[in-house]
N, C-alpha and C positions, 0 to 999 in steps of 0.2 A: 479418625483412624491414622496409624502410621505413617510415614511417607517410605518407610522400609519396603523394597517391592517384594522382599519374603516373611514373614511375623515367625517368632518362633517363640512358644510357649512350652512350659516343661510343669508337668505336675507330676512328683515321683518318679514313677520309672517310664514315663508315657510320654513321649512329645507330639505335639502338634505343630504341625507347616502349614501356612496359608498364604498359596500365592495371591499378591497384595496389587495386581497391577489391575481393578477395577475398572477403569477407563476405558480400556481395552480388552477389556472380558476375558484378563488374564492370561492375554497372549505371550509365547514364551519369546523372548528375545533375548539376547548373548547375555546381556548382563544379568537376567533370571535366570536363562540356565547354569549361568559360572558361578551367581551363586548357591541355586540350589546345588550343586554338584559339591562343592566346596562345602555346604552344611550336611549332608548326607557324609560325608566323608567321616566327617568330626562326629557325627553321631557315631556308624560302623564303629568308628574306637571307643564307642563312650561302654565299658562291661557294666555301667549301672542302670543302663536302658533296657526295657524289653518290650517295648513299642512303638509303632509311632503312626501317626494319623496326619493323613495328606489331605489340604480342601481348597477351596476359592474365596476370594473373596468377594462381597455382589451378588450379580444375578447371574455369575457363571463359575465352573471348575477351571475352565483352561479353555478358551476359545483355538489353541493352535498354535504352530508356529507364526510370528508376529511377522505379517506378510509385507507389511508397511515397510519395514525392518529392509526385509528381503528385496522392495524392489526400490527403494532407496539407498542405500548400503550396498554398494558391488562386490566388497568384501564381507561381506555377512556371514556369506555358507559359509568362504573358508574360515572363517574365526568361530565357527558354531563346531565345535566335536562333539560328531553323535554319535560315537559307535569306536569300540577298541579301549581296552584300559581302563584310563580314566574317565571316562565320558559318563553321563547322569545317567546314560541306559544300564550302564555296567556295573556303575556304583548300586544304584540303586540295589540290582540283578541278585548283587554279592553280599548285601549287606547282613551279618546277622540277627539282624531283630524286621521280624515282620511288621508290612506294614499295609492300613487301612484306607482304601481311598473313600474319603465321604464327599461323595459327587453332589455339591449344592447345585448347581445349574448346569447348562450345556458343556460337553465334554467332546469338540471334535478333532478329527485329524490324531495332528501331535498332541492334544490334551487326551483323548480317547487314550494313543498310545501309553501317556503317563502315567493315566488311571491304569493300562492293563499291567503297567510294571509293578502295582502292589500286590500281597498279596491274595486278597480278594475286595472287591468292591463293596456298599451300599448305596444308596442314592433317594436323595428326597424325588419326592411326588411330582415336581415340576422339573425333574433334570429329562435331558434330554441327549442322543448318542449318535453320531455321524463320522465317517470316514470320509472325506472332500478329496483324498490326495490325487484322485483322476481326473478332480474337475479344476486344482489347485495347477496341476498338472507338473509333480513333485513325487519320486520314487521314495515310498517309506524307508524310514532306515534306524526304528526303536520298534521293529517286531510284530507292525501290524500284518503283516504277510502269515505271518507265522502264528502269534498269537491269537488273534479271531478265529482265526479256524478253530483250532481246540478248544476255545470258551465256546461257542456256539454253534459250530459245525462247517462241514466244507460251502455248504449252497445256503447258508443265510451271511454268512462272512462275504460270500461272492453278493449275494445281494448289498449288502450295505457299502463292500468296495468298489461295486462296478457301478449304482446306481446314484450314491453319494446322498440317499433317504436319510431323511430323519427315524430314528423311532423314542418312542417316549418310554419314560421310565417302570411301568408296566409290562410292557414289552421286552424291555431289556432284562428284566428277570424271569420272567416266560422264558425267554431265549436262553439263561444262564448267564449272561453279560455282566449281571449285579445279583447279589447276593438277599437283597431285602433290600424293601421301599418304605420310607418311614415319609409323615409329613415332614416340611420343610422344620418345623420349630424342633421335631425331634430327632434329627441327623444329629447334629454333633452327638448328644444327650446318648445315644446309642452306639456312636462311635466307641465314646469314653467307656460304655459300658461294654465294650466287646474289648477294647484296648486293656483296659482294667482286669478281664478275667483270663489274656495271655500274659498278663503279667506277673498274675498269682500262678500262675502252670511251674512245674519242674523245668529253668531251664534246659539243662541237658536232652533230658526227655523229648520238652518242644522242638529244639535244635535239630533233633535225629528224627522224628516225627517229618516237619518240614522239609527238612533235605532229603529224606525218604522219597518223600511225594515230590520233587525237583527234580530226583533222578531218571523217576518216571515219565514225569513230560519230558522232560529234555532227550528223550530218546530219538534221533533226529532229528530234532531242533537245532544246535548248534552248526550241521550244515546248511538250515532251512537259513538263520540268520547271516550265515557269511557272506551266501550267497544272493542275501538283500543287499547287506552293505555292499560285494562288489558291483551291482545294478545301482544302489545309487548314486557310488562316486561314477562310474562311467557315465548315467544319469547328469548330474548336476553339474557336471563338466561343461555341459553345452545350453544349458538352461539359461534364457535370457534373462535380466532382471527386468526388461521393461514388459517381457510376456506375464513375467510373475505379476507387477502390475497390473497389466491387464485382465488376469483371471481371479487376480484379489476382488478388480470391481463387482467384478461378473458373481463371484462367492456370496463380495456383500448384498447386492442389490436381488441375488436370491433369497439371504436369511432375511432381509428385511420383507419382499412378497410374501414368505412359509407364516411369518411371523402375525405383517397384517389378517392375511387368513385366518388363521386361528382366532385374533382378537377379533374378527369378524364372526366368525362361529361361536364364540363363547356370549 
């Protein structure tokens, strides 16, 4: 595979993005977010797009903000823009061509966050879905406050924020979280076929369709969001890098206990 940490592939009118940083279970760090942001951008202008399909590469979607990143790097946060203008949450947010997250494996944190910025989700059989940022101990600031609640509700949102549970791919669409669960060989293959038949739709049609339903959720939203981002810069103002550190460990050596379990049950 590539050594590109983002892949971008174009068949017709459909692109596909696959975060390429496998090692790391696809942890988002400065120079994956600047450049997915930077490729999102260039798509937004491309008029001959009418799709586009976001995935992982490996045995994950987006493990998160790259916390290594974070308690290494003491300038990290401020060279990371998450929030205002130009930033991936907003590009994304604006872009017009809808797009697809196809959730190959775990989606937590800031990767959950990424996936809820598409327009709807699916996800293989073995993905898996967690919010850490209490236990990361990191004020969200790409819409998790905001967004879980309305995909799933006020008190299961509160459960997966305050508890920092896993739930599995089953679940996640019981809940609404994802849309459909296909085995792991038929995600993409389903993707392509959902991506394929917005791209035969009427654009105009679709466009007013979509922003139809956008004006609707966003009814309150836009102050729910601001008022993340100003929590999280007063937040990360005071946030140690060696605490983030030390709750990276603490992160890990839980996913690796959830993880043995499982292989133990299975």
């Amino acid at each position: 595979m590539s050594d590109d940490i983002l892949l971008v592939a174009r068949s017709g009118a459909v692109a596909e993005l696959t975060l390429n940083r496998p090692d790391v279970m696809n942890a988002l760090n400065h120079a994956l977010v600047t450049r997915l942001t930077a490729v999102m951008q260039d798509l937004n202008a491309d008029d001959t797009l009418r799709a586009i399909i976001l995935t992982g590469a490996g045995r994950a979607f987006c493990a998160g903000v790259d916390l290594r990143e974070l308690s290494q790097d003491p300038d990290a946060l401020d060279r990371m823009k998450w929030h205002g203008g130009d930033s991936l949450f907003d590009v994304i947010r604006s872009s017009p061509h809808p797009m697809i997250a196809a959730v190959n494996g775990v989606a937590v944190t800031g990767g959950l966050e990424l996936a809820m910025m598409s327009d709807f989700m699916i996800a293989a059989d073995g993905a898996r879905f967690a919010d850490t940022h209490a236990r990361v101990g990191i004020t969200p600031s790409w819409g998790m406050t905001q967004v879980l609640p309305r995909l799933i509700g006020v008190n299961r949102a509160r459960q997966m924020s305050l508890t920092g549970e896993f739930i599995d791919a089953a679940k996640a669409c019981d809940w609404g979280l994802v849309n459909e669960v296909t085995p792991a060989d038929g995600l993409m293959p389903r993707a392509r076929a959902l991506a394929g038949q917005i791209a035969e739709t009427d654009r105009v049609t679709m466009g007013r369709l979509r922003g139809l339903i956008n004006v609707g959720l966003n009814t309150g939203l836009d102050d729910g969001l601001a008022q993340e981002a100003a929590l999280f810069d007063d937040h990360i103002a005071g946030v140690s890098q060696a605490q983030v550190g030390e709750n990276r460990a603490r992160v890990t050596e839980r996913g690796r206990a959830i993880a043995g379990q499982k292989g133990t049950q299975e």
